[in-house]
VEXKE-756950 format. One record per residue (C-alpha): x, y, z. Coordinates in steps of 0.2 Angstrom, whole numbers, padded with zeros to 4 digits, always signed. Layout:
VEXKE-756950
XYZ...
This chain:
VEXKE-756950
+0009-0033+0257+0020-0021+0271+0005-0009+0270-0010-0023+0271-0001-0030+0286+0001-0014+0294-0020-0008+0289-0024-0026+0299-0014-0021+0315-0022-0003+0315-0040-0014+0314-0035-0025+0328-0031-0010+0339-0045-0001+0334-0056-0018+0339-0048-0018+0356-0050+0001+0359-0068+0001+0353-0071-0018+0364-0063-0008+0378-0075+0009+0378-0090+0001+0375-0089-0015+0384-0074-0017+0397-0075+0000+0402-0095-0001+0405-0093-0016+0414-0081-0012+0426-0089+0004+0432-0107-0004+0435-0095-0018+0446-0086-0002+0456-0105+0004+0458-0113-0011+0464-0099-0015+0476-0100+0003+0485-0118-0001+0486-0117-0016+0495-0106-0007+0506-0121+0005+0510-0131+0002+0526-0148+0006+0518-0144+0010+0497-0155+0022+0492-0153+0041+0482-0160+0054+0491-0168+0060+0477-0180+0044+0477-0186+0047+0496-0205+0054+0497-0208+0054+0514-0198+0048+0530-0201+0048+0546-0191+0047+0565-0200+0038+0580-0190+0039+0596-0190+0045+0614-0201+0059+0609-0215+0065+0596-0215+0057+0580-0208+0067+0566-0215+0064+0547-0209+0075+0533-0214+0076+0514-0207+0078+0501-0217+0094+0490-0205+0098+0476-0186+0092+0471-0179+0100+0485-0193+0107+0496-0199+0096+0512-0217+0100+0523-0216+0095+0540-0232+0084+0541-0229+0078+0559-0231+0081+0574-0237+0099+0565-0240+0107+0549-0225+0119+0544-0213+0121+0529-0197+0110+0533-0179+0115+0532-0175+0108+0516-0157+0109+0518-0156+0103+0532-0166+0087+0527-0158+0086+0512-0141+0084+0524-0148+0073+0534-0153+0061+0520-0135+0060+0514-0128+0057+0529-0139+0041+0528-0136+0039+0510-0119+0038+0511-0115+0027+0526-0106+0013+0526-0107-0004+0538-0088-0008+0544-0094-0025+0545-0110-0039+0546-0108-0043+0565-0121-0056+0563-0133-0063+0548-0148-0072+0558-0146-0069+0576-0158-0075+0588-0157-0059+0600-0157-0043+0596-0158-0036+0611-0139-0037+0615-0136-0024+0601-0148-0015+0609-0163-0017+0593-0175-0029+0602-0183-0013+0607-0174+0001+0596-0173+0019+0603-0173+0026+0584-0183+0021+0570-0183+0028+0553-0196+0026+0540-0193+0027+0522-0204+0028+0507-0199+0029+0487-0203+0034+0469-0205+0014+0468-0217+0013+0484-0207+0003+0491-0203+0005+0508-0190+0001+0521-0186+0004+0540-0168+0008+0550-0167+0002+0567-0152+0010+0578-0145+0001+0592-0133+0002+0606-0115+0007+0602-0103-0005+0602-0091-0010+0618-0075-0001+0610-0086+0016+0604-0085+0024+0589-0098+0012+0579-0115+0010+0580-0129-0007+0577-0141-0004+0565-0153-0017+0555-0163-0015+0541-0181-0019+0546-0183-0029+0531-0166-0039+0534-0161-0052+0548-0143-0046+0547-0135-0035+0561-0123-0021+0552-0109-0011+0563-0106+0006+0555-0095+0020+0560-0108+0032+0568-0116+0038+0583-0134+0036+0589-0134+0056+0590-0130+0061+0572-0147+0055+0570-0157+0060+0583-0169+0077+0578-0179+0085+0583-0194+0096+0578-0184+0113+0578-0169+0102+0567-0180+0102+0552-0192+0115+0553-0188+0131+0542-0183+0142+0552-0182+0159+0539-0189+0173+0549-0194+0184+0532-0194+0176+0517-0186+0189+0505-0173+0194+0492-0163+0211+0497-0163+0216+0481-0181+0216+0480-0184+0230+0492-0190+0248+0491-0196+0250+0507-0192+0252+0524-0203+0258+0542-0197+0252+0559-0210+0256+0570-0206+0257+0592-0214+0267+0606-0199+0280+0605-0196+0283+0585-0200+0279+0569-0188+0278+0553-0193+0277+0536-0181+0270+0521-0188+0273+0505-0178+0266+0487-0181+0282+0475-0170+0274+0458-0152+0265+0466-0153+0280+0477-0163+0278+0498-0169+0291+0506-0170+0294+0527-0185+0300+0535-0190+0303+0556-0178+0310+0564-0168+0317+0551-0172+0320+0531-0159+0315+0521-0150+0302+0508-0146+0285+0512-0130+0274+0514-0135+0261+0501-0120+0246+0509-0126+0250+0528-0142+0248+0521-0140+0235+0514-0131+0225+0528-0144+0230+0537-0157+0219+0525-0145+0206+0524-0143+0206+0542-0163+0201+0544-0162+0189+0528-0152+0178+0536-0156+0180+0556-0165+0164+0561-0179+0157+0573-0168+0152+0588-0183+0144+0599-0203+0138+0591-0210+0143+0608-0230+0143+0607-0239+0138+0593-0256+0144+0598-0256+0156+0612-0271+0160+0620-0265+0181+0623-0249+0190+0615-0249+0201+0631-0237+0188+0642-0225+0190+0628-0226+0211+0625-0231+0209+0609-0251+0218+0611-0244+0231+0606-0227+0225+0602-0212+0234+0607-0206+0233+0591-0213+0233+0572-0203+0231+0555-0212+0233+0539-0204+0227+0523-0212+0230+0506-0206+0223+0490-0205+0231+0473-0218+0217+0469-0229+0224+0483-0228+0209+0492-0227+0215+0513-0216+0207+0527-0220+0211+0546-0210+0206+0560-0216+0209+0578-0204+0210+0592-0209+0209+0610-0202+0205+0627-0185+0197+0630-0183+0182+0637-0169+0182+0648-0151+0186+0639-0159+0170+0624-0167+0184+0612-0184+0191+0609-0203+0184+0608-0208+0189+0591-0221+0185+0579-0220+0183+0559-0232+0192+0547-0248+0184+0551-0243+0170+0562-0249+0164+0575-0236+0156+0583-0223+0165+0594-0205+0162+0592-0189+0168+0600-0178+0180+0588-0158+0183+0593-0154+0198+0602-0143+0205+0589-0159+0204+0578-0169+0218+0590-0150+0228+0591-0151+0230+0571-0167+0235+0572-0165+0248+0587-0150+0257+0575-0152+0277+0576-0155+0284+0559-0140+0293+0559-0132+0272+0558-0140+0273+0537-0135+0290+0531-0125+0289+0519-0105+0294+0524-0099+0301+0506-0094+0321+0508-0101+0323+0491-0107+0314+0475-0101+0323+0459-0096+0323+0442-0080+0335+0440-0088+0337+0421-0101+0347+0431-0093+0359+0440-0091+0378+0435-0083+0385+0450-0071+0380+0468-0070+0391+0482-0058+0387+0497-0061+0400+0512-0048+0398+0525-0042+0410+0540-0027+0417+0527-0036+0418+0512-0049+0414+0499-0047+0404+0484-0057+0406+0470-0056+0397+0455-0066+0394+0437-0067+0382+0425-0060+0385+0406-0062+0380+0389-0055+0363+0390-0055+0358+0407-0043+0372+0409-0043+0381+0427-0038+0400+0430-0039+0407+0449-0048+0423+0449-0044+0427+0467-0032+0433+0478-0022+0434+0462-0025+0432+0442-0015+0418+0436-0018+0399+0429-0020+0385+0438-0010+0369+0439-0021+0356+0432-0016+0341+0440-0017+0348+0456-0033+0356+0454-0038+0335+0447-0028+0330+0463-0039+0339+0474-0056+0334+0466-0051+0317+0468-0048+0320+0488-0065+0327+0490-0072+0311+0480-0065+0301+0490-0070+0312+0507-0078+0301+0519-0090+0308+0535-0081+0300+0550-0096+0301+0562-0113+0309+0564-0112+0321+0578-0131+0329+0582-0146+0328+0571-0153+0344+0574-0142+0360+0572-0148+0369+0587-0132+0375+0597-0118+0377+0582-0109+0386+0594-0103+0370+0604-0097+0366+0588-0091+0380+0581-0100+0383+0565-0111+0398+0570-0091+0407+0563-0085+0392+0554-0066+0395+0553-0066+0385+0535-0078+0385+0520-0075+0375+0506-0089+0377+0491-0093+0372+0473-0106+0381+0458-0112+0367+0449-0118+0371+0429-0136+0368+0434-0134+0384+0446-0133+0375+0464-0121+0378+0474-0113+0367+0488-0105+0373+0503-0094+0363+0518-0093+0371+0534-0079+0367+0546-0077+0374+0563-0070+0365+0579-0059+0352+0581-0062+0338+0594-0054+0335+0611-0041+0323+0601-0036+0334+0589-0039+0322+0576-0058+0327+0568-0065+0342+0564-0084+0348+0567-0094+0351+0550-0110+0351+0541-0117+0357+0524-0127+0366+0515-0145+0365+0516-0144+0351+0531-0147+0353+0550-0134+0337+0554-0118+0340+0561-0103+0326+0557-0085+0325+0559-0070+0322+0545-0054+0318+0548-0040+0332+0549-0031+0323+0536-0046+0324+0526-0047+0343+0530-0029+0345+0524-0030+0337+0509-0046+0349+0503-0038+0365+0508-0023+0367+0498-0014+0381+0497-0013+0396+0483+0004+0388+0479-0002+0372+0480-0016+0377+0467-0008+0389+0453+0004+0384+0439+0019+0387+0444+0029+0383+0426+0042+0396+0422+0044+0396+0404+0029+0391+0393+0034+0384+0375+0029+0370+0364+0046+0356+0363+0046+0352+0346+0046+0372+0340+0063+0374+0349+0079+0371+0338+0090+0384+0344+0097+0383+0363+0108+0397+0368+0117+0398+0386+0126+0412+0390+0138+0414+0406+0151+0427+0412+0163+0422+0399+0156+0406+0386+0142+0406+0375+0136+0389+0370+0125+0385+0354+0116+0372+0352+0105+0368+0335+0094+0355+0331+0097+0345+0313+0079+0337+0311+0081+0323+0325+0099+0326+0331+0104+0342+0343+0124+0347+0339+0134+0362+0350+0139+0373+0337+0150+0386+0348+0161+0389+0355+0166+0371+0346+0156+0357+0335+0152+0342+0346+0137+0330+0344+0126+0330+0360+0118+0318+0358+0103+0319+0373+0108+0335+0381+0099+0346+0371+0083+0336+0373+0086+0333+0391+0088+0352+0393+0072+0353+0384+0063+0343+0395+0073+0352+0411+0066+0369+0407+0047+0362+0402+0046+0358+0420+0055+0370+0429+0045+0377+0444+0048+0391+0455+0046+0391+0475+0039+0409+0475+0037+0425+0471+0050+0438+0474+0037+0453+0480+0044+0467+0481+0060+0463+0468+0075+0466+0474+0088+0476+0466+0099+0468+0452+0112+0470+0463+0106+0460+0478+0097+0447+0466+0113+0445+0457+0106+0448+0438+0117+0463+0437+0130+0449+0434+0119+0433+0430+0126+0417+0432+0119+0412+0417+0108+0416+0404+0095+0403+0395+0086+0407+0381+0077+0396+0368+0071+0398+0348+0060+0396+0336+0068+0396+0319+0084+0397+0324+0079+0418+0321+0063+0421+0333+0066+0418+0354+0052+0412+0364+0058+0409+0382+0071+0416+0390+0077+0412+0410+0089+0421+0420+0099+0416+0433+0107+0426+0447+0112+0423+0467+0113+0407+0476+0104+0410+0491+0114+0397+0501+0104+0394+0516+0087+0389+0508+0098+0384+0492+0086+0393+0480+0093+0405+0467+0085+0421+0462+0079+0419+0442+0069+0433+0432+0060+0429+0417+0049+0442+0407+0048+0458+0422+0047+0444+0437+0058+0438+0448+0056+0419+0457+0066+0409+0468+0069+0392+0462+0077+0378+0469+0095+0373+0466+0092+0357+0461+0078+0362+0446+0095+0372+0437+0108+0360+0445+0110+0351+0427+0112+0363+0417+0128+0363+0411+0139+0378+0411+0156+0371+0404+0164+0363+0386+0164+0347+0397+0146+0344+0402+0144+0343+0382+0156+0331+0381+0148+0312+0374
């Protein structure tokens, strides 16, 4: 009985749920909807309206509806509208609402100023009905307006202003200069009495021609397309003109030529200015004559030098063979190995540090040209590359070979004259750049003491003046064996580690004398093992040289100085072992 009782209360509740969805639910939200429309001056959907029209003080203006969202101008002229800007102005009329019924029959309308209306708006619909909005005076206190529907005695007060709604032509004309996509583009030519400049897309990659012959900036150029996709028609100023000389556009001082990967051709003229307000221009084939903004003509007057492309170099690292670094000192030159390892050939014989070497590919990758000096390399004295005091090159695998020339700096110090291989343009980097290119021999070598793999290692001896400390590695654990039994815990691993990245500072050339390096009587002696039986690094250390706080250490027949604090933790006594 418990569980029939409870199964007809689930039922009940199930009733009143379902009840609520299907029935209250739906019938509270069609009372919300038809209470916010009555609240609507004129109730319609904008997506209902075929055609409207304005009358007021001046030309009539008709617009139809040709697609969803895509208005004609029918009156006072044939043109293609602004759809957005229809579109807007139908939901501002769409979504207004009266503040109040003022009056349901009156007997004068002309004290609401719509005996004689000075805006009309026509509407037809899907449902060919129609309907007309008159707008009157403002009221006495500001801030609402009188408006009547044509079809209904009632005066309505809504919070509005006469203005909002009075347009004109140039309000919803489309005013696109060139109708294109960016994207779309291969093709470039700008056309004036003083130069030419040709942009042609080869691939994702553009390429200059006029002036100068060489590759592209592909985000300057594409600014620059974006910069006349959106510019817009600031003044329709003659629709048909009798001549195009009054305007200087026969010839036109100015021609742009776009051409699509569709082949489809956009031209833009560009004349006269008119005053500080823009430029007379005409569109494709066009008749009409228009007013551009002055930035619009500025774009298009750029120097070539404004689209080259500003990257120092494009590469892969996989594909280079050889780096060359010619400075006033000294000539680098190095050589890729088997496995991405780097030896220097030049001034000396020795390996590369590999990092650095990755360190200073990166720099070059990310090498920027400040500024394009001079198109033509005429006088390279003036800028010091007919003896360029720098080179820096690379041999790629497919046997070019890419050269930077550096040679003066500017008045400020702060860039240096350059150009490259196979080009006639001179440009400007940054000094920083500069210094982050040209590194040093012992910027670029390896400069690791001891070479030994860590996990062969399970024998470290030190030896000083008077102790001997061994150290032995039990599979994971290192323990000192002499001159007492102790388990190390880290040390022996952190000595490891210590002597794996141990670098010197330089190369003692000529040696000096045991003596005067102190190894005649070495502060210590490090050596590790392989097998507890087979040595594989030694390192010795002799005099402190206090002032520079390097010591003197020799390993195999070379002497290095290596700073104090690379051997500082080394420890020398029983109570560095110490847990």
């Amino acid at each position: 009985m418990k569980f029939q009782g409870t199964a007809m209360m689930a039922a009940v509740f199930l009733s009143l749920g379902l009840y609520y969805f299907f029935v209250d639910l739906p019938a509270g939200q069609k009372e919300e909807a038809e209470k916010e429309r009555s609240e609507k001056i004129l109730p319609l959907e904008v997506e209902q309206v075929l055609e409207f029209s304005l009358t007021g003080t001046g030309d009539p203006i008709a617009l139809k509806r040709k697609a969803p969202h895509s208005w004609k101008l029918i009156r006072p002229l044939s043109a293609s509208g602004d759809s957005a800007e229809v579109e807007t102005f139908l939901s501002e009329i769409e979504n207004l609402k009266k503040t109040r019924v003022v009056e349901e029959n009156p007997n004068d309308l002309s004290i609401y100023g719509l005996g004689a209306p000075l805006l009309k708006i026509h509407f037809k619909f899907e449902n060919k009905k129609e309907e007309t909005l008159l707008f009157g005076d403002e009221s006495p206190m500001g801030g609402n307006l009188y408006i009547k529907r044509e079809s209904h005695p009632a005066v309505m007060m809504a919070p509005a202003s006469r203005s909002q709604f009075e347009k004109s032509v140039y309000n919803f004309r489309d005013k696109t200069l060139l109708n294109f996509s960016t994207g779309t583009i291969k093709h470039i030519q700008i056309i004036s009495e003083k130069k030419n400049l040709e942009l042609k897309k080869k691939g994702e990659v553009w390429e200059i021609s006029g002036d100068v012959d060489a590759q592209g900036d592909k985000d300057a150029i594409m600014n620059f397309l974006q910069s006349i996709q959106f510019s817009r028609v600031r003044e329709f100023v003659d629709e048909n003109p009798d001549s195009l000389e009054p305007y200087g556009l026969n010839p036109p001082a100015l021609k742009l030529i776009l051409e699509s990967e569709q082949g489809e051709i956009h031209t833009l003229y560009l004349g006269n200015p008119k005053g500080e307000k823009g430029y007379f221009g005409k569109i494709n084939d066009s008749k009409n004559i228009v007013l551009v903004d002055p930035k619009l003509f500025d774009a298009l007057s750029q120097k070539a030098v404004e689209f080259l492309d500003k990257t120092l170099l494009a590469f892969e690292e996989k594909e280079i063979l050889e780096l060359s670094l010619r400075s006033k000192n000294e000539t680098l030159r190095m050589v890729r190995g088997e496995s991405n390892h780097w030896d220097i050939l030049s001034p000396v014989k020795t390996t590369a540090d590999l990092s650095t070497i990755n360190s200073l590919l990166f720099d070059l990758k990310e090498a920027r040209i400040a500024e394009f000096i001079k198109i033509s390399l005429d006088i390279p004295k003036t800028f010091g590359l007919d003896a360029p005091r720098k080179s820096f090159s690379l041999k790629m695998k497919d046997g070019k070979t890419w050269t930077l020339q550096l040679g003066n700096e500017t008045s400020d110090g702060q860039q240096v004259f350059a150009s490259r291989s196979g080009e006639s343009t001179v440009f400007s980097i940054s000094k920083e750049a500069v210094n982050k290119l040209f590194r040093s021999l012992h910027d670029l070598r390896n400069k690791k003491l001891l070479e030994f793999k860590n996990d062969e290692v399970n024998k470290i001896l030190i030896k000083t003046s008077d102790k001997l400390f061994e150290l032995r590695k039990k599979e994971s654990e290192w323990h000192l064996e002499k001159p007492e039994q102790i388990k190390t815990g880290h040390i022996g691993r952190d000595l490891i580690w210590t002597l794996k990245g141990l670098e010197f500072n330089s190369i003692v050339t000529p040696p000096l004398s045991e003596n005067l390096a102190g190894l005649d009587a070495p502060l210590f002696t490090i050596s590790l093992w392989k097998n507890a039986q087979e040595e594989i690094a030694t390192l010795t250390v002799g005099k402190l040289f206090e002032p520079e706080q390097e010591y003197v250490v020799q390993t195999g027949n070379r002497q290095y100085r290596v700073k104090h604090k690379f051997l500082g933790s080394i420890p020398l006594n029983l109570k560095k072992f110490t847990p």
